[in-house]
C-alpha positions as CSV (number, residue, x, y, z in Angstrom):
1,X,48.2,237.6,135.7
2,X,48.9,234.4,134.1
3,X,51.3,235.9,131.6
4,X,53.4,237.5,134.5
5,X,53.4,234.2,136.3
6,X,54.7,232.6,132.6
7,X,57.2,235.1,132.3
8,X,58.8,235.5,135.8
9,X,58.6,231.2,137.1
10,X,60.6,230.7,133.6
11,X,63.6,232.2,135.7
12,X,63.3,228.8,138.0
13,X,65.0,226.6,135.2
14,X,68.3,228.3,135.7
15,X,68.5,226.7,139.7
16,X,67.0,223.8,138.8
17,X,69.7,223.2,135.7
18,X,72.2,223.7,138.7
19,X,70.5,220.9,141.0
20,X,70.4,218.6,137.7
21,X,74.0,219.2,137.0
22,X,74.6,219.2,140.9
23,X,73.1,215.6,141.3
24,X,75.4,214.2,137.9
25,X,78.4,215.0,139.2
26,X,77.7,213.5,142.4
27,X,76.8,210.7,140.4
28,X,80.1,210.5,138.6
29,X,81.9,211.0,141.9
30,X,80.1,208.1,143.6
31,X,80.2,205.8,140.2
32,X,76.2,205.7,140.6
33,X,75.7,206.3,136.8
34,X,73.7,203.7,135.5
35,X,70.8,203.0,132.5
36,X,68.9,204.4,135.1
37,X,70.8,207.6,134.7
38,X,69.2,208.3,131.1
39,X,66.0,210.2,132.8
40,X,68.8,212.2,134.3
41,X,70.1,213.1,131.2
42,X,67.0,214.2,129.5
43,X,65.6,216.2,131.9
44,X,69.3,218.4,131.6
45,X,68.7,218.5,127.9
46,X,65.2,219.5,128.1
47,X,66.3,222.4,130.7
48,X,69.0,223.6,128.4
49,X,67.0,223.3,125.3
50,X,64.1,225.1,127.4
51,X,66.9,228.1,128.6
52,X,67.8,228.5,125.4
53,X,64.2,229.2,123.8
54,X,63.0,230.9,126.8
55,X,66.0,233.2,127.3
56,X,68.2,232.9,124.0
57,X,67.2,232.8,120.8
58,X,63.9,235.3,121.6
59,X,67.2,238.0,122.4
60,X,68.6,237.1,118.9
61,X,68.7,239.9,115.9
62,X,68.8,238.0,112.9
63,X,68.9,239.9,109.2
64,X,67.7,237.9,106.4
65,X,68.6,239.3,102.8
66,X,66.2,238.7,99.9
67,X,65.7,239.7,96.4
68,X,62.4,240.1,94.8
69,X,61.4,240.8,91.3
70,X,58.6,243.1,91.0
71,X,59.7,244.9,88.2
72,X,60.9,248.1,89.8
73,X,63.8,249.0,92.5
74,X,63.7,249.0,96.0
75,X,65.2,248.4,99.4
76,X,62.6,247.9,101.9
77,X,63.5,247.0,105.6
78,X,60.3,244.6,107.3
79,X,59.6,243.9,110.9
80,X,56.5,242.3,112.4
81,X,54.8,241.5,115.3
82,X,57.1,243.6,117.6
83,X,54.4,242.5,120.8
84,X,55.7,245.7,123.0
85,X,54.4,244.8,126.4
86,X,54.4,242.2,128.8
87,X,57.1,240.4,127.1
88,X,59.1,242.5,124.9
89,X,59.9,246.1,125.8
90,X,61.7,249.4,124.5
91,X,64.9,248.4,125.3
92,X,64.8,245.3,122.7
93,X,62.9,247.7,119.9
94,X,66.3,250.0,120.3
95,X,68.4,247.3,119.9
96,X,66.0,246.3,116.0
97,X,66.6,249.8,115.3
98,X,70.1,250.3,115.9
99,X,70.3,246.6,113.6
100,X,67.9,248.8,110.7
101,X,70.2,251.8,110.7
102,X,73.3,249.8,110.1
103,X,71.8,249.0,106.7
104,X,72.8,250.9,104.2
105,X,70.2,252.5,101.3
106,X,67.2,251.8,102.4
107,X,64.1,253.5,100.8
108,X,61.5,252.6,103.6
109,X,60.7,250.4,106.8
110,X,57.5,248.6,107.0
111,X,56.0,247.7,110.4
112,X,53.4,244.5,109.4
113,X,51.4,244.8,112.4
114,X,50.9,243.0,116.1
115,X,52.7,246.2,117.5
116,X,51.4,245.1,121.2
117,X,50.6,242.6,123.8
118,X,49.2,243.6,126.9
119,X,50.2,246.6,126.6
120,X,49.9,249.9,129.3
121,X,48.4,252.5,127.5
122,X,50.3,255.1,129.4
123,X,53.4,253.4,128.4
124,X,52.6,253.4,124.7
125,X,54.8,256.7,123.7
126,X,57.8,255.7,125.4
127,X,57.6,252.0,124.7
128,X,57.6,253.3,120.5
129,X,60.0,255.9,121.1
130,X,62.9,254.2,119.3
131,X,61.2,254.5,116.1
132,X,62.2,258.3,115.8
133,X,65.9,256.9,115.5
134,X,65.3,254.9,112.1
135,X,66.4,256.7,108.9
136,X,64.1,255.7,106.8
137,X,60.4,256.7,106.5
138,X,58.1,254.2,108.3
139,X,55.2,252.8,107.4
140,X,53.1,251.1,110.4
141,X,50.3,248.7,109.8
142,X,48.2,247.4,112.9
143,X,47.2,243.7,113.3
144,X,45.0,241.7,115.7
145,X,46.6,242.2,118.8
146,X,46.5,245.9,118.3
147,X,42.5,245.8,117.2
148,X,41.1,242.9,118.8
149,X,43.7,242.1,121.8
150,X,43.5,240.3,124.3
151,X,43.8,243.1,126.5
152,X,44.1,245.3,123.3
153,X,45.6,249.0,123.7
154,X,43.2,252.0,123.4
155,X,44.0,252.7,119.7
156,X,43.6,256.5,119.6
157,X,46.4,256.5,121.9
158,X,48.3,253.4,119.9
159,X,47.8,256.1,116.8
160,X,49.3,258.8,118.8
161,X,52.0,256.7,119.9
162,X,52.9,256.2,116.3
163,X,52.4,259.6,115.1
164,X,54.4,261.5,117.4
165,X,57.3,258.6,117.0
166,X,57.6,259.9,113.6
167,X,56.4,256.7,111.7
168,X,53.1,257.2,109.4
169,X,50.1,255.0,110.1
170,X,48.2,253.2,107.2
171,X,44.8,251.8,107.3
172,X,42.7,251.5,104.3
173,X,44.8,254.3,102.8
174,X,48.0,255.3,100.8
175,X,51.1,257.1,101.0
176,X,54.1,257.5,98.6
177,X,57.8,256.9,97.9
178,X,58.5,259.5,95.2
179,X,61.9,259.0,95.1
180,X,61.1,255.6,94.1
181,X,57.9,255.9,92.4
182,X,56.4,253.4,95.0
183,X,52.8,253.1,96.1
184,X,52.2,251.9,99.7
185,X,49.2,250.6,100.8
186,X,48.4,250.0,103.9
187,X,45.7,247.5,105.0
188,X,43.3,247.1,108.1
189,X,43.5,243.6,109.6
190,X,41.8,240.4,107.9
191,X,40.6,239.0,111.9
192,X,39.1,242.5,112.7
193,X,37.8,242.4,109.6
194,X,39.2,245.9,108.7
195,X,40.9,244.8,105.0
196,X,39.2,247.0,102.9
197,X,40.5,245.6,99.5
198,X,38.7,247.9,97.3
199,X,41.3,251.0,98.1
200,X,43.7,249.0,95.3
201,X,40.7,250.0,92.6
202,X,42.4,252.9,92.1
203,X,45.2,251.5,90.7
204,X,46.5,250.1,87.7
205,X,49.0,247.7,86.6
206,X,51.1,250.2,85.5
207,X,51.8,251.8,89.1
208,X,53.9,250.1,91.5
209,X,52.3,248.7,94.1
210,X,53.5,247.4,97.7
211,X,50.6,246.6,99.9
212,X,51.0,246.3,103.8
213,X,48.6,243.9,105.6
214,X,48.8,242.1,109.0
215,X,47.2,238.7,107.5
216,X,48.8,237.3,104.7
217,X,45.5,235.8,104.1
218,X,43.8,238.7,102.7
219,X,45.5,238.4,99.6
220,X,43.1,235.5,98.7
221,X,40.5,238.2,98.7
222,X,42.4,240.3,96.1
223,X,40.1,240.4,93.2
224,X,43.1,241.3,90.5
225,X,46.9,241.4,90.7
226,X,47.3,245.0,91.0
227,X,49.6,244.6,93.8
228,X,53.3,243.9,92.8
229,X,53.7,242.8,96.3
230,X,52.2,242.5,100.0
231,X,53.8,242.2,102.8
232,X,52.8,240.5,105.9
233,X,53.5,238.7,109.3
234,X,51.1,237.3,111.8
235,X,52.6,233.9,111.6
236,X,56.0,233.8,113.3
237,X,57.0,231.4,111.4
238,X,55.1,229.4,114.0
239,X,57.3,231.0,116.8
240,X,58.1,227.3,118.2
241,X,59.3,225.6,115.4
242,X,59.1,221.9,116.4
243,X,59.4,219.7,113.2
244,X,56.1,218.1,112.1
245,X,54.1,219.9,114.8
246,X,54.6,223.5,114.5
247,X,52.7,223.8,111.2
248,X,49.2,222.6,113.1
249,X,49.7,226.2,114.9
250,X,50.2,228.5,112.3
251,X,47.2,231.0,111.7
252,X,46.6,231.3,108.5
253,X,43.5,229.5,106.9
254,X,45.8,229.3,103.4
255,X,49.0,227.9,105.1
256,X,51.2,230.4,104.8
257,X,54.0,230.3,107.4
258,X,57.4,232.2,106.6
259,X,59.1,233.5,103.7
260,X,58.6,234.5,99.6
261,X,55.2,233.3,98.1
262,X,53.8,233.3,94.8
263,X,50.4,233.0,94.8
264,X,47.5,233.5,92.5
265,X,46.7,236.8,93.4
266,X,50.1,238.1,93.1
267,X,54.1,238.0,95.0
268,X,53.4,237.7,99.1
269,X,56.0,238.2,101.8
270,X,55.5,236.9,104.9
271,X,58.0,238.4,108.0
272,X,58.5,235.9,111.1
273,X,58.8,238.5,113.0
274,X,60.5,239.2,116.3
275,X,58.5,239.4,119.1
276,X,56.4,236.9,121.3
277,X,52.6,235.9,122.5
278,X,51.6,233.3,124.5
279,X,55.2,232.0,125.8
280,X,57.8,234.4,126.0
281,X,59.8,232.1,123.7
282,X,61.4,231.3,120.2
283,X,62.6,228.1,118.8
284,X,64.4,228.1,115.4
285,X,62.8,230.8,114.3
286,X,65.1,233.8,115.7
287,X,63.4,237.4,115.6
288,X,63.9,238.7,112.3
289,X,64.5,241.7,110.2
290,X,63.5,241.2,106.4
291,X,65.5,243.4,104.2
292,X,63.8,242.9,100.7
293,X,65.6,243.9,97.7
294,X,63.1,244.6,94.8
295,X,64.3,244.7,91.4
C-alpha cells in the first residue's frame, strides 16, 4: 500500500511546481521579490530537481561501453535489477530490449538478478515477455528480491516466466557459449544464502570462465581465481547518488558500488542497473546497459 501511495502522490509535484512558479511571477509583477524570496527559490529547485529524479532520469536508457581483459573474446550485453512490478513494467523492459538489439555482435546477455518488486504472480509471463525479442542467448540469474522479497514472487512461476521467455535460468549451475568457448556460471544469491561457490571446482584455469552472481560480495568467498570474471549488480550504483551520502546506502559489506573492479579473488563487474526499489527514482545514476567487451 505504501509503495502505491509513493508512487502515485509523486504526481502532486507537477501542480505544485505550477503554484511555485504561479506565486514568482506574481511576485515579479508586483516588485515583491525580496531576500525573503530565497525560500521561494529553493523550494522550485528542489521540485524540479525532485521531477526530474522521480520522473526523468529513472525513463533514461543509457549504454556504457567497456573493455575488459580476461584473456579471451567476447561481447557480452549486462542488465541488472530490472525490478518488474510496482514501479517498472513491460513496457520499459521493451524499450532495454529494443536498446540491446541495436547492438551489433553480441555473443550473450546476462540478466544479474533483482528481476522483481512486488510483483503479481499472474503477471509474471507477460511482464518478461520482451525477452523473447533479444538476439542473443540469455542468461538470467535471480537476486534477493526474487528469493527473499519483500513480497517476493512464487519462484516456480518466476522460473516459468523465464523459461518460456526463451532466456536460460542459472543457479548453482552451467551453461556454454561454444562459439566462444565461454563458461557461464550462474550463481544463487549471497543474502539468500544460495551462492554455492564450490560448482567453480570443476574448473581450471585454463577454461574461460564468466560467473553470474546477484551480490558482488560473493566473490570474497571465492577460494581461487578460477573465474576470469563475475558479474554483478545489487548496488545501483546507490540509485540516489547524492555526493558524500550515497555511499552509507550501498549494500555491499566490501564497498563495492558501480563499475570494473580488481579484486583479490579475481576481475568483478558491477551493473548499476536500471530499475528501482524503495523510491521510484534515480539520481545520477541513469538505468544502464553494460556492454562489456572482453579481450
Amino acid at each position: 500500500m505504501i509503495h502505491e501511495l509513493i508512487y502515485y502522490l509523486s504526481y502532486i509535484s507537477f501542480p505544485f511546481l505550477i503554484y511555485l512558479l504561479y506565486i514568482l511571477i506574481k511576485k515579479r509583477e508586483y516588485k515583491k521579490l525580496s531576500t525573503n524570496s530565497f525560500a521561494l527559490y529553493l523550494f522550485i529547485f528542489g521540485t524540479v530537481l525532485f521531477i526530474y529524479s522521480r520522473f526523468i532520469e529513472p525513463n533514461m536508457i543509457y549504454i556504457n561501453k567497456i573493455e575488459i581483459d580476461v584473456g579471451f573474446k567476447g561481447k557480452l550485453v549486462v542488465i541488472s535489477d530490472t525490478h518488474l512490478g510496482i514501479y517498472k513494467g513491460r513496457g520499459f523492459l521493451d524499450r532495454v530490449v529494443n536498446k540491446i538489439n541495436e547492438i551489433e555482435d553480441v555473443d550473450a546477455t546476462i540478466i544479474a538478478g533483482d528481476l522483481t518488486y512486488h510483483a503479481d504472480d499472474e503477471q509474471l509471463e507477460y511482464l518478461f515477455e520482451p525477452l523473447k525479442k533479444i538476439k542473443s542467448p540469455v542468461f538470467v540469474v535471480f537476486g534477493n528480491h526474487d528469493y527473499l522479497g519483500p513480497n517476493p514472487p512464487n519462484l516456480k512461476k518466476l522460473r516459468e516466466a523465464v523459461s518460456k521467455n526463451s532466456a536460460i535460468f542459472l543457479e548453482n549451475s552451467v551453461d556454454f557459449l561454444k562459439t566462444k568457448n565461454i563458461k557461464i556460471v550462474g550463481l544463487g544469491d549471497k543474502w539468500s544464502r544460495n551462492d554455492d561457490i564450490s560448482v567453480l571446482e570443476q574448473f581450471s584455469n585454463s577454461d574461460n570462465i564468466v560467473v553470474v552472481t546477484h551480490n558482488p560480495d560473493t566473490t570474497i568467498k571465492y577460494s581461487n581465481k578460477i573465474a576470469d570474471l563475475t558479474i554483478s549488480g545489487h548496488t545501483h550504483g546507490g540509485q540516489i547518488r547524492i555526493p558524500f551520502i550515497y555511499e552509507k546506502f550501498i549494500p555491499s559489506e566490501f564497498k563495492f558500488n558501480k563499475g570494473f573492479y580488481n579484486t583479490k579473488n579475481g576481475k568483478l563487474f558491477v551493473s548499476s542497473g536500471v530499475g528501482e526499489i524503495g523510491l521510484p527514482m534515480r539520481f545520477l545514476v541513469p538505468p544502464t546497459i553494460d556492454v562489456l567487451i572482453l579481450k
